[in-house]
Gaussian input, Z-matrix of N, CA and C with variables (Angstrom, degrees):
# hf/3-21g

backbone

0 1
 N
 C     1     B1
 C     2     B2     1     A1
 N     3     B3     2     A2     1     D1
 C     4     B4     3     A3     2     D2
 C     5     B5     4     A4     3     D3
 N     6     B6     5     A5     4     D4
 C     7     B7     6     A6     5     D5
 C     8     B8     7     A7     6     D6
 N     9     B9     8     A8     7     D7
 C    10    B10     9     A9     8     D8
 C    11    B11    10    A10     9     D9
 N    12    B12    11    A11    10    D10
 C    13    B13    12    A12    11    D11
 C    14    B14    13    A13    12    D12
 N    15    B15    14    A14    13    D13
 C    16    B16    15    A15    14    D14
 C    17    B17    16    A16    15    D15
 N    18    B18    17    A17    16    D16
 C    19    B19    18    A18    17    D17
 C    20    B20    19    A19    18    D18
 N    21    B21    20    A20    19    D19
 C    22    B22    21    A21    20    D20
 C    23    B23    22    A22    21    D21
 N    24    B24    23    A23    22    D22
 C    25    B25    24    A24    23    D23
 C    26    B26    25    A25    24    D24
 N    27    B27    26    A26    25    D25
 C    28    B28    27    A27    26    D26
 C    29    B29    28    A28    27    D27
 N    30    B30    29    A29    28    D28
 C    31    B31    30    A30    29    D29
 C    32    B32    31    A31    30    D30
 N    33    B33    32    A32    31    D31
 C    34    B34    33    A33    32    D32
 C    35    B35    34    A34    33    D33
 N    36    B36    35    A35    34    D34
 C    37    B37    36    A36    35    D35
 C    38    B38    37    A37    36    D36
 N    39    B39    38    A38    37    D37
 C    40    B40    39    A39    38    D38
 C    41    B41    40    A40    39    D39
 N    42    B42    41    A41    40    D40
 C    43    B43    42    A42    41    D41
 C    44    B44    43    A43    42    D42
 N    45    B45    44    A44    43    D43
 C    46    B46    45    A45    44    D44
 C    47    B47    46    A46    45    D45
 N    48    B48    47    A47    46    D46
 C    49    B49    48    A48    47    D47
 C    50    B50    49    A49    48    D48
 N    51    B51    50    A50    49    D49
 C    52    B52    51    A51    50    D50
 C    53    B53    52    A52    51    D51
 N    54    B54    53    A53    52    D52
 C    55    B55    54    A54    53    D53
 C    56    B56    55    A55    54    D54
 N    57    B57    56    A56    55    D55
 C    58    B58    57    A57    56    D56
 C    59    B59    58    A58    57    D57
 N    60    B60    59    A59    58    D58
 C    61    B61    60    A60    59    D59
 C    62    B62    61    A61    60    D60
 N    63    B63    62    A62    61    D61
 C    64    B64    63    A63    62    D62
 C    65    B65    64    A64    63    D63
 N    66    B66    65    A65    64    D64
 C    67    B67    66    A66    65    D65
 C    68    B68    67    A67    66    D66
 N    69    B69    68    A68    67    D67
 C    70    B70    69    A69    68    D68
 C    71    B71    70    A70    69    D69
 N    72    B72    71    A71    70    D70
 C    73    B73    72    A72    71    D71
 C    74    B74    73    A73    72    D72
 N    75    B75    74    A74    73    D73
 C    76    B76    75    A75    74    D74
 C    77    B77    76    A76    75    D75
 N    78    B78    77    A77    76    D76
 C    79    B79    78    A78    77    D77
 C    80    B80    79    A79    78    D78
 N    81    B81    80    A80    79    D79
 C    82    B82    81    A81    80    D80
 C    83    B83    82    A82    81    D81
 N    84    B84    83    A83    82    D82
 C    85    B85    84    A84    83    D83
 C    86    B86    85    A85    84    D84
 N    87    B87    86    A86    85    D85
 C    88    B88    87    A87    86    D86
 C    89    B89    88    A88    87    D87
 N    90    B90    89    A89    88    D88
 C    91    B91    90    A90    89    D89
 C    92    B92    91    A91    90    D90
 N    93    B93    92    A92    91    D91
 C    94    B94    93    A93    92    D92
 C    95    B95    94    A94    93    D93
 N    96    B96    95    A95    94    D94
 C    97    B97    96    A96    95    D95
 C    98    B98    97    A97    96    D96
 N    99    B99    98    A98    97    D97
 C   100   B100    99    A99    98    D98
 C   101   B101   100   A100    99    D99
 N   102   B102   101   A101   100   D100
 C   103   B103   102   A102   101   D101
 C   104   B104   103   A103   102   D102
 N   105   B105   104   A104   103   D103
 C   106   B106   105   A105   104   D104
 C   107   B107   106   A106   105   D105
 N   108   B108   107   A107   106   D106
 C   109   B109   108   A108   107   D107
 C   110   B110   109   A109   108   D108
 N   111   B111   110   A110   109   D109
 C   112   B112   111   A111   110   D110
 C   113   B113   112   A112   111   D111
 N   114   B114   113   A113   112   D112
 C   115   B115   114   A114   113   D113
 C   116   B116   115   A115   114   D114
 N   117   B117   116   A116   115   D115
 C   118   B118   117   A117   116   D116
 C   119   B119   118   A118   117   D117
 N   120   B120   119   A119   118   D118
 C   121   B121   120   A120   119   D119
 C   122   B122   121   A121   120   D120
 N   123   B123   122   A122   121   D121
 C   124   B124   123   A123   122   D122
 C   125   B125   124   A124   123   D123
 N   126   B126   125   A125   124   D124
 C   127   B127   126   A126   125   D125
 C   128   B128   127   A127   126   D126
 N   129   B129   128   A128   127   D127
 C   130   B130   129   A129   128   D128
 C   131   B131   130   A130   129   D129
 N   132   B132   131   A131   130   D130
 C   133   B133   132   A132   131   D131
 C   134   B134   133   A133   132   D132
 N   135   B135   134   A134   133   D133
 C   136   B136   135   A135   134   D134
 C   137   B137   136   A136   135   D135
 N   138   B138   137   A137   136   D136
 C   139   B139   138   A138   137   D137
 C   140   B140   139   A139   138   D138
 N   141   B141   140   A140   139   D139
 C   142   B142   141   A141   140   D140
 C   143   B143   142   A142   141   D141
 N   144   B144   143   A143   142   D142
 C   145   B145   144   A144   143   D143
 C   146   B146   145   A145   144   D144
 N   147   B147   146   A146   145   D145
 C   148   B148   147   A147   146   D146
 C   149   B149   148   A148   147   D147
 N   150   B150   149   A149   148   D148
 C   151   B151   150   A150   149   D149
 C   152   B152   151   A151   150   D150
 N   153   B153   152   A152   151   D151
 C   154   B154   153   A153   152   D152
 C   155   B155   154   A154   153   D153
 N   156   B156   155   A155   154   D154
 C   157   B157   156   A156   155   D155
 C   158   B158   157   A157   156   D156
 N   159   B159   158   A158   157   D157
 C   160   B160   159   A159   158   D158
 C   161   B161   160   A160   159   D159
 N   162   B162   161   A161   160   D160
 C   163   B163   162   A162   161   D161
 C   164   B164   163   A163   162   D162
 N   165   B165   164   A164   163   D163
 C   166   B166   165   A165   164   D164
 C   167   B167   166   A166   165   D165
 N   168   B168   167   A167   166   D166
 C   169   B169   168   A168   167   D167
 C   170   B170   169   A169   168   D168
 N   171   B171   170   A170   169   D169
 C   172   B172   171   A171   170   D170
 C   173   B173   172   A172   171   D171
 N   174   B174   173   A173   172   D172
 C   175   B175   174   A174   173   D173
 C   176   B176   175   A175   174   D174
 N   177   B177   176   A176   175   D175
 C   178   B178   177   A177   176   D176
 C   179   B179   178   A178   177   D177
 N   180   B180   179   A179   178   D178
 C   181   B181   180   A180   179   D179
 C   182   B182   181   A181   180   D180
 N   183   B183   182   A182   181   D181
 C   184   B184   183   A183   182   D182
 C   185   B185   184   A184   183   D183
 N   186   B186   185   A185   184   D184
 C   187   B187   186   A186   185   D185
 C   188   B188   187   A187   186   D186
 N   189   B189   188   A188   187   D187
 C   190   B190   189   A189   188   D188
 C   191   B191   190   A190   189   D189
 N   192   B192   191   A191   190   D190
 C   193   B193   192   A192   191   D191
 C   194   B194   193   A193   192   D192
 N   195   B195   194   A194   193   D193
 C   196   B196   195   A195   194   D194
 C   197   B197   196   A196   195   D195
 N   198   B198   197   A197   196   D196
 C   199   B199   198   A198   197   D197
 C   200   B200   199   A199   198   D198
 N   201   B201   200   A200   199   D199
 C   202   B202   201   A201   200   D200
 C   203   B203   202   A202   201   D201
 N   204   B204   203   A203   202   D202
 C   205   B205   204   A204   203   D203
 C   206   B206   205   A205   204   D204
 N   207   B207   206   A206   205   D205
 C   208   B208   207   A207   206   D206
 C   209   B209   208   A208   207   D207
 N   210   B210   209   A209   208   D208
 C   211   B211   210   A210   209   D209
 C   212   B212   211   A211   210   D210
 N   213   B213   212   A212   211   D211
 C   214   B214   213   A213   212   D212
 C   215   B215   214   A214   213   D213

   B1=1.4407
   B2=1.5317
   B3=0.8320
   B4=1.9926
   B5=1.3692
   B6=1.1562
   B7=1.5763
   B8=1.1325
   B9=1.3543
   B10=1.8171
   B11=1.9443
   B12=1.2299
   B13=2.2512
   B14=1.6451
   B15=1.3757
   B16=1.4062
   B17=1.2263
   B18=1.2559
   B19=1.4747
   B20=1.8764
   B21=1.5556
   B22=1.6026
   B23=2.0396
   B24=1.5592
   B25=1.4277
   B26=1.9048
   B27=1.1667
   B28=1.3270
   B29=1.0758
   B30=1.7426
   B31=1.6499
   B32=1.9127
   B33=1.0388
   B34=1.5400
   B35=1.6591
   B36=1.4802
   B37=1.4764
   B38=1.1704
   B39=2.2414
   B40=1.1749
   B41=2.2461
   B42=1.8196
   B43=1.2650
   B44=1.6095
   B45=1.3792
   B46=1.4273
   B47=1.5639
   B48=1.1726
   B49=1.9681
   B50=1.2712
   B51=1.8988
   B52=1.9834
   B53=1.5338
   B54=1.4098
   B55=1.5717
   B56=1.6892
   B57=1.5033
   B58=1.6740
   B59=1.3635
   B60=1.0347
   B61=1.8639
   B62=1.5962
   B63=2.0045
   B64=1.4751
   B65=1.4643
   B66=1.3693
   B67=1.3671
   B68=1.4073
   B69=1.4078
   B70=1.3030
   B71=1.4308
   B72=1.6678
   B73=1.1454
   B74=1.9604
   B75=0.9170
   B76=1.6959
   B77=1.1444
   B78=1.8849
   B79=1.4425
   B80=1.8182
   B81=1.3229
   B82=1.5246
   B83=1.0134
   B84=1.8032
   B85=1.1526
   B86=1.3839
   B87=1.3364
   B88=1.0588
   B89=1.4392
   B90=1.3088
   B91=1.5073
   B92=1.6142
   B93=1.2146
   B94=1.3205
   B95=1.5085
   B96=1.7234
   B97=0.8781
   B98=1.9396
   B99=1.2705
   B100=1.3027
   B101=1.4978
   B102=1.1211
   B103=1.8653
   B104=1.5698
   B105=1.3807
   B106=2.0101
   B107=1.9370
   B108=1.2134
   B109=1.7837
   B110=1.3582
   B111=1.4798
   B112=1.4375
   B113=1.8729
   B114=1.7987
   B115=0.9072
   B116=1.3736
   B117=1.3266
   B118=1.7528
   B119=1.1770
   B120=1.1652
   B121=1.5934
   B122=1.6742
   B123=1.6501
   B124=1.1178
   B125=1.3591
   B126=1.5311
   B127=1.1272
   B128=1.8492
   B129=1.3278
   B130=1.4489
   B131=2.3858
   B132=1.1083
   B133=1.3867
   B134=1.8445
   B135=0.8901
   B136=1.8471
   B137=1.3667
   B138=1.2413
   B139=1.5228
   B140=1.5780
   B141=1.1463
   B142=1.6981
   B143=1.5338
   B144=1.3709
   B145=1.0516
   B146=1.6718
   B147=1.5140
   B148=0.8623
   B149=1.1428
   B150=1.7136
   B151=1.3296
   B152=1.6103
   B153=1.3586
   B154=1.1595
   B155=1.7246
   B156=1.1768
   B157=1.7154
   B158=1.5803
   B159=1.1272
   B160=1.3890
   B161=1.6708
   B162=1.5356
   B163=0.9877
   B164=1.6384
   B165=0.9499
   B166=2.0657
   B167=1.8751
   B168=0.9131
   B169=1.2215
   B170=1.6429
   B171=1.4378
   B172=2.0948
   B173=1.0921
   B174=1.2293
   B175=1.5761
   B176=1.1560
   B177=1.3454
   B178=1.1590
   B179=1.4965
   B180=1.9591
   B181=1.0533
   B182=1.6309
   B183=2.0441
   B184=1.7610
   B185=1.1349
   B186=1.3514
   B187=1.2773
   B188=2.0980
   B189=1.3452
   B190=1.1146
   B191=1.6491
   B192=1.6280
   B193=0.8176
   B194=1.4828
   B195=1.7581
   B196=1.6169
   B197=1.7377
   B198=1.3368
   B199=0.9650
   B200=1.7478
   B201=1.4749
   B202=1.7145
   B203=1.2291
   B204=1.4120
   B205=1.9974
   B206=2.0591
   B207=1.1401
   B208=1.4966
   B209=1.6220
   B210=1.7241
   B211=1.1986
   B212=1.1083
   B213=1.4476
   B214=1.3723
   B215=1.4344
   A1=108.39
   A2=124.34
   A3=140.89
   A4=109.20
   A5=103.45
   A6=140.99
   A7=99.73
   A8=130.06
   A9=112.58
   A10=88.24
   A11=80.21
   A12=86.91
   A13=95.37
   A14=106.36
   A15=110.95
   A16=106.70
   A17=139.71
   A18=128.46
   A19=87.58
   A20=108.50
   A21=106.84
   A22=85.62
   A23=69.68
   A24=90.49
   A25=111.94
   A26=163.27
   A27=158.20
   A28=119.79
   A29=105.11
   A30=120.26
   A31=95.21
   A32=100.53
   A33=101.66
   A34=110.60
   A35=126.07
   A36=126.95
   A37=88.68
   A38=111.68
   A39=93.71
   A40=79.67
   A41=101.37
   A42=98.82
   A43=96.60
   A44=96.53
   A45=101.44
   A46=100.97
   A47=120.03
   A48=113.86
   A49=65.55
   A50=73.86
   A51=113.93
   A52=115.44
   A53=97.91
   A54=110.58
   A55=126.90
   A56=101.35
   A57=128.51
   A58=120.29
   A59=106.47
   A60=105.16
   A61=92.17
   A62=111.42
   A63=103.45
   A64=95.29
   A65=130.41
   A66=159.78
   A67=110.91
   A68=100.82
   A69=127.80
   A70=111.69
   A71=114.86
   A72=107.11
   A73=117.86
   A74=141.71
   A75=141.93
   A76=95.74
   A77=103.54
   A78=100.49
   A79=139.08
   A80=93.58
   A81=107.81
   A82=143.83
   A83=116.27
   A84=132.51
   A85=127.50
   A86=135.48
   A87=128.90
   A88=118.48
   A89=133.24
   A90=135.10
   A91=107.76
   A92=130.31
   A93=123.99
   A94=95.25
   A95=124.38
   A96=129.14
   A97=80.33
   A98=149.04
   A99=144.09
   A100=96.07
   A101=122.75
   A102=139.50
   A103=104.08
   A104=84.55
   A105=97.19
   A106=73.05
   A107=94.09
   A108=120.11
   A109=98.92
   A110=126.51
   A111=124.90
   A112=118.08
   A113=104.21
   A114=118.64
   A115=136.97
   A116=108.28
   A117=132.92
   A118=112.52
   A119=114.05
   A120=120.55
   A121=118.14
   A122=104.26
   A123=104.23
   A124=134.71
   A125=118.25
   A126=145.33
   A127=82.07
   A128=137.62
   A129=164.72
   A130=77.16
   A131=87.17
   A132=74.26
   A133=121.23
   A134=121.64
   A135=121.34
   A136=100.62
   A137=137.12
   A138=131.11
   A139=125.82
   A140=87.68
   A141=107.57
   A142=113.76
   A143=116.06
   A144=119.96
   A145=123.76
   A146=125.39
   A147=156.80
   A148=156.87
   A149=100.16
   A150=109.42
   A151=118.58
   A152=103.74
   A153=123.81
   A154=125.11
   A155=103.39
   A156=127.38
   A157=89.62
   A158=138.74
   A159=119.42
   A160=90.40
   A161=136.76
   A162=148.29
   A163=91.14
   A164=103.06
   A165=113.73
   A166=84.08
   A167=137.02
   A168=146.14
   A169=114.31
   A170=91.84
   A171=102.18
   A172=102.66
   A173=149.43
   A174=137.72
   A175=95.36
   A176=159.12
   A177=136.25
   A178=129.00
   A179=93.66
   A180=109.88
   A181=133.70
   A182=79.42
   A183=89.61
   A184=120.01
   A185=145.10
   A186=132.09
   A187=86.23
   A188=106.34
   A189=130.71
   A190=124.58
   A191=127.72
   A192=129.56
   A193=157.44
   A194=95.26
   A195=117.56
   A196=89.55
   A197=149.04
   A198=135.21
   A199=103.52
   A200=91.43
   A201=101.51
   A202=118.29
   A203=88.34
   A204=117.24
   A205=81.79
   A206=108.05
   A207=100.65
   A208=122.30
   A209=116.64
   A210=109.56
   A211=119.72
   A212=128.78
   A213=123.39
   A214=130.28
   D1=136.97
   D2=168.68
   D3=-102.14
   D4=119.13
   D5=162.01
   D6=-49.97
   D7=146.03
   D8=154.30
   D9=-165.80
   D10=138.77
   D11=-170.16
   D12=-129.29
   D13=125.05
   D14=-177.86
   D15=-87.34
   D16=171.15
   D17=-159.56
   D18=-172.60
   D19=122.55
   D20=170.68
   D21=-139.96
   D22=148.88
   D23=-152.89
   D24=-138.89
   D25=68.17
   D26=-178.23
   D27=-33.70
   D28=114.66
   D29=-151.87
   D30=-64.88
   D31=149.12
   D32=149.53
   D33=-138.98
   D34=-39.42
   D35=-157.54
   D36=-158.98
   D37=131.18
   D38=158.47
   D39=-128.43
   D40=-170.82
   D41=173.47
   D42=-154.00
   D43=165.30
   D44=-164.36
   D45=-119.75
   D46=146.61
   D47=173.24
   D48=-156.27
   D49=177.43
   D50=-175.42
   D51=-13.93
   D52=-65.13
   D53=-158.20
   D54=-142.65
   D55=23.36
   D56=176.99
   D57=-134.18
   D58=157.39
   D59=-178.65
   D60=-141.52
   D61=107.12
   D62=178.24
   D63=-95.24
   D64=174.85
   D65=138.83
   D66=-130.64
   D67=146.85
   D68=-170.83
   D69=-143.19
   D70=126.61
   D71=-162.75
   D72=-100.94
   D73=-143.99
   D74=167.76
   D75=-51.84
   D76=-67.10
   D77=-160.20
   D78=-81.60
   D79=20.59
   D80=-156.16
   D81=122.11
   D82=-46.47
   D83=-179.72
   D84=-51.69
   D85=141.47
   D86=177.78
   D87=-133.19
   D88=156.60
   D89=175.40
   D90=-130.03
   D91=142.33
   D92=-174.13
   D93=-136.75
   D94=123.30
   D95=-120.44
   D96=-133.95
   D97=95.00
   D98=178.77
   D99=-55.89
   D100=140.19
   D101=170.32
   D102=-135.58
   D103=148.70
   D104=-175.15
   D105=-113.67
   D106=149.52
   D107=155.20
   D108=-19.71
   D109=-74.06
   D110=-158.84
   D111=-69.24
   D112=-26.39
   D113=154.54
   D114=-44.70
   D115=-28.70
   D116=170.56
   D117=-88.12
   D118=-28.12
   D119=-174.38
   D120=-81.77
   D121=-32.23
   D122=162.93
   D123=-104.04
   D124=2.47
   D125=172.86
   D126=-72.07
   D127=-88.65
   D128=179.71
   D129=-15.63
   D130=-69.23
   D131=-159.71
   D132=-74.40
   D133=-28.41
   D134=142.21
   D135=-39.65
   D136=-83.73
   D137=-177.31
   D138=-18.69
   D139=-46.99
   D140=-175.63
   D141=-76.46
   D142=-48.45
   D143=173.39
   D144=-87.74
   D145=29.08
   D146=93.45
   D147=-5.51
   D148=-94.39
   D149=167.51
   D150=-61.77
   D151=-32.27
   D152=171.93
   D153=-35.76
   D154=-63.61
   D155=179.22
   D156=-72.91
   D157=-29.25
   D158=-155.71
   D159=-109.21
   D160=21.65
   D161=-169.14
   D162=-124.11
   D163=-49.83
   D164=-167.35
   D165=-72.87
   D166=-43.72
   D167=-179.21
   D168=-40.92
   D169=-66.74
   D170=173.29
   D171=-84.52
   D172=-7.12
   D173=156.57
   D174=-77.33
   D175=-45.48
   D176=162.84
   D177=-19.77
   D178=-75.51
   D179=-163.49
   D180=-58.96
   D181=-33.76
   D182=157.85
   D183=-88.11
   D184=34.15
   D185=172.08
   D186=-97.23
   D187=-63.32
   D188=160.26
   D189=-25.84
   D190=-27.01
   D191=124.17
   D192=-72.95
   D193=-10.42
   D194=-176.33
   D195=-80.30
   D196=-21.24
   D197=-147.81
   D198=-105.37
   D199=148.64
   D200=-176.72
   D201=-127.21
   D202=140.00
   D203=-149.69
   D204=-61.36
   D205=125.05
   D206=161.30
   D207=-85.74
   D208=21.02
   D209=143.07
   D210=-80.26
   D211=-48.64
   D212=172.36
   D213=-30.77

């Protein structure tokens, strides 16, 4: 059987070295997360493709807000 404990937490700080990934949340807490190279690599690329969409997202929204109601 596998254990598994979900944990949500409000980012404040995370840091990266050799072969860990910490985060640390408002209140203190921390998790330190062991990563292999490839682990970073695909962590790196979720990130990207991510930030990405959530970039295409507010260029949306402000294009979508730049525009004027031609009732006004």
């Amino acid at each position: 059987m596998k254990v598994t404990t979900n944990i949500e937490a409000k980012y404040y700080h995370a840091f990266c070295a050799w072969n860990c990934l910490e985060l640390n949340d408002v209140d203190g807490n921390a998790i330190t997360l062991k990563m292999t190279d490839d682990d970073y690599l695909e962590l790196s690329e979720i990130l990207t493709f991510k930030a990405n969409r959530i970039l295409k997202e507010r260029q949306f929204e402000a294009k979508e807000a730049a525009k004027v109601d031609p009732e006004e």
